[in-house]
C-alpha positions as CSV (number, residue, x, y, z in Angstrom):
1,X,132.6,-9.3,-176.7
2,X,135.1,-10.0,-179.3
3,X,132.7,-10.4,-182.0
4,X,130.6,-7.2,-180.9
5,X,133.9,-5.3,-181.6
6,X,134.2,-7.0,-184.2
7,X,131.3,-5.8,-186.0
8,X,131.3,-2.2,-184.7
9,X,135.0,-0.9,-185.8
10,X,134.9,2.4,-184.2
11,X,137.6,4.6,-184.1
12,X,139.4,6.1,-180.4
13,X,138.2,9.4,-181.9
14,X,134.4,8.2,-182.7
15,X,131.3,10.2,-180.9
16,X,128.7,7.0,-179.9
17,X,125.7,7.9,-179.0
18,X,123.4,4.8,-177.1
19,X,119.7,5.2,-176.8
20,X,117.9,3.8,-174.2
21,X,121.2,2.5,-172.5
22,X,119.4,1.7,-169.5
23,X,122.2,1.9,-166.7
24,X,125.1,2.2,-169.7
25,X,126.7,-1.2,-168.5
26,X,126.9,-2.9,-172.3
27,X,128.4,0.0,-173.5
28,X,131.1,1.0,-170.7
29,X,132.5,-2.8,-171.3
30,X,132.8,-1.8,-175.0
31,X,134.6,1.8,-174.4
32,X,136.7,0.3,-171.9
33,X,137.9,-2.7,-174.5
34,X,137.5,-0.7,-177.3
35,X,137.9,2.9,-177.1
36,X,136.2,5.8,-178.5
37,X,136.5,9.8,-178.4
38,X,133.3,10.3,-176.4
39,X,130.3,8.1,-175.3
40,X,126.9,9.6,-174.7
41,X,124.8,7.8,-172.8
42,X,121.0,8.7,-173.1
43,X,117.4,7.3,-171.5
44,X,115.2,9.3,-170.2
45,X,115.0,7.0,-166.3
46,X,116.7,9.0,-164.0
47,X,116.7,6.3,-161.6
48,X,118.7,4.0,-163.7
49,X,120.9,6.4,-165.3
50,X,122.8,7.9,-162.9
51,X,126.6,9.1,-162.5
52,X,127.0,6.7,-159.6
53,X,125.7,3.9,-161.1
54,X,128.2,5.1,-164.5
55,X,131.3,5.4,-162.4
56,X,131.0,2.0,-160.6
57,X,130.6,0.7,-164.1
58,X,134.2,1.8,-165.2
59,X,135.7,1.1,-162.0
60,X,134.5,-2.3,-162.5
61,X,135.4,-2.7,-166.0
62,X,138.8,-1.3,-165.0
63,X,139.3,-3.7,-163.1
64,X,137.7,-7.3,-164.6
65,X,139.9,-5.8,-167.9
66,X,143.1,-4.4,-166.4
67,X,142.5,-1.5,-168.5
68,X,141.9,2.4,-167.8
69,X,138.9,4.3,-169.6
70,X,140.1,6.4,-171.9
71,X,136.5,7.2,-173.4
72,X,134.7,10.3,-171.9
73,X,131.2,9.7,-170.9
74,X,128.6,11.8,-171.1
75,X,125.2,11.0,-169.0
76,X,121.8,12.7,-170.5
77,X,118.5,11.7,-169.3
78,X,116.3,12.5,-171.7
79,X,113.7,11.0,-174.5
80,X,114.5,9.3,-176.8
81,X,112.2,10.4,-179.3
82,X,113.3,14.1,-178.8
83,X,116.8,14.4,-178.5
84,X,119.0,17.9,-177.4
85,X,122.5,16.6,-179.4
86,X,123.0,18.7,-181.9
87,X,122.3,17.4,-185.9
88,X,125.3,15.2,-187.8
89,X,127.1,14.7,-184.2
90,X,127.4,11.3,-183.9
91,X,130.0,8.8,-185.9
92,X,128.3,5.9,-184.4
93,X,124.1,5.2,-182.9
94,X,124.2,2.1,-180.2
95,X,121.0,0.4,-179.4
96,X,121.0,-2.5,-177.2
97,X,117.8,-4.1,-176.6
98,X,115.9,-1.6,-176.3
99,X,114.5,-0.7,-179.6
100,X,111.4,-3.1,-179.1
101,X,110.9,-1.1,-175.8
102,X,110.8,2.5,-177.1
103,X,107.3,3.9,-177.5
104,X,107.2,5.9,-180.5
105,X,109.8,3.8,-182.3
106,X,109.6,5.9,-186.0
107,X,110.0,9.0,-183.5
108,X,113.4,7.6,-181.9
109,X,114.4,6.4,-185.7
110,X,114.3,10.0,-187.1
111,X,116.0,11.8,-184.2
112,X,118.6,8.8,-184.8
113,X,118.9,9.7,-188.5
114,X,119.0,13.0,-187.5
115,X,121.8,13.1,-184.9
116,X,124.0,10.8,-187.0
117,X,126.5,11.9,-189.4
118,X,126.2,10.7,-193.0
119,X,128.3,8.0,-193.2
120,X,128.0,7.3,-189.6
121,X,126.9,3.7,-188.4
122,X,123.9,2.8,-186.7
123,X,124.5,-0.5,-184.8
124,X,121.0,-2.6,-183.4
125,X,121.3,-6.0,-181.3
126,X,118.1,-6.8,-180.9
127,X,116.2,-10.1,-179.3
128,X,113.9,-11.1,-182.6
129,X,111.0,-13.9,-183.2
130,X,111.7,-16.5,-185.0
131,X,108.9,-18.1,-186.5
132,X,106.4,-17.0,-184.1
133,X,105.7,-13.6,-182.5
134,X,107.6,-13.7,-179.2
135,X,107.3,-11.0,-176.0
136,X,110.5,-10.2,-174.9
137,X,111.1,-11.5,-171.3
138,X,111.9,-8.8,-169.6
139,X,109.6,-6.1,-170.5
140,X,106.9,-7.7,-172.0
141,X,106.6,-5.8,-175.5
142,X,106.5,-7.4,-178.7
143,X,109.8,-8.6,-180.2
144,X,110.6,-7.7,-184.2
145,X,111.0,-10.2,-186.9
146,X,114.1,-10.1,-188.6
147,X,112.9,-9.0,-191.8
148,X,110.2,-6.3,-190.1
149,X,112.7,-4.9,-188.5
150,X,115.6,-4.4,-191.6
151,X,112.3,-2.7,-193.4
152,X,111.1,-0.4,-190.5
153,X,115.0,1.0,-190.7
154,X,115.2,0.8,-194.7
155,X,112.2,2.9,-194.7
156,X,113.7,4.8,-192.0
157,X,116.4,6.5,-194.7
158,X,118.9,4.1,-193.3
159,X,120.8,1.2,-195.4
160,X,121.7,-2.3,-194.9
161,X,125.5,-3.1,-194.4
162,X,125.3,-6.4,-192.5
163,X,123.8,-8.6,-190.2
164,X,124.9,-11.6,-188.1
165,X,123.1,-13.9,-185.4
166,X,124.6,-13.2,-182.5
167,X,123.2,-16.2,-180.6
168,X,119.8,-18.2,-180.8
169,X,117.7,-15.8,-179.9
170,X,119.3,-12.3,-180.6
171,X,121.2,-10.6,-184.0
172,X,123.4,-7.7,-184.5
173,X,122.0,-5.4,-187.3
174,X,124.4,-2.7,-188.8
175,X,123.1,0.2,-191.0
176,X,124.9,3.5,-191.9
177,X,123.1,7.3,-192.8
């Protein structure tokens, strides 16, 4: 956790915006360690995404961390690919493992680039193959290469501020708008 915050300095007064959050767990741990102005949490599953499943989350966090959440979260179930958030919003884009899993992936990229404010960080961790093409575990879909995947957001509008391997098999990517 230490060296996800780390590498994703966001301010208390940041907007973050995750897509495809799943159920929002990776990202309530960060607010609640690290906080921000607001977090929006968006996928489109209804059944995974739910303000139940969001508040036991921080009540949990709360109370492995012995911290209160200060970071208001905002639930929207919705695609990806098609946002509602309002253009330049966002300080900060979160995707956890999930851009693999996204369907029209150069669809989700542009709303990304849209909703983001210039300046404002995009931050990818991402399970990647190696030296041979891998399936993720979980969902089955093909995982990116590295290198693929720094070109498919280069040629996406966004730029390159760092990378670093986050542990054998996954990386953290950081672009900005």
């Amino acid at each position: 956790m230490k060296e996800l915050l780390k590498f994703t300095p966001w301010k208390n007064t940041d907007t973050l915006v995750s897509l495809g959050c799943g159920s929002g767990w990776w990202e309530i741990n960060c607010v609640i360690h690290q906080p921000a102005g607001q977090l929006i949490l968006v996928d489109q599953d209804f059944q995974i995404l739910k303000s139940e499943e969001v508040g036991e989350s921080i009540v949990y966090f709360e109370n492995t961390v012995h911290a209160k959440n200060k970071t208001a979260i905002l639930i929207k179930n919705e695609d990806v690919s098609s946002l509602t958030l309002e253009s330049e919003m966002a300080d900060w884009i979160l995707i956890f493992n999930a851009l693999h899993e996204f369907n029209q992936i150069s669809l989700v990229l542009k709303e990304a680039f849209r909703i983001l404010k210039k300046g404002g960080q995009l931050f990818i961790e991402e399970e990647v193959s190696i030296s041979a093409p891998l399936l993720h575990e979980g969902c089955g879909k093909k995982l990116f290469f590295t290198e693929e995947l720094i070109n498919l957001l280069v040629t996406s509008g966004f730029e390159m501020v760092d990378k670093k391997q986050k542990d054998a098999k996954a990386i953290y990517l950081l672009f900005k708008k």
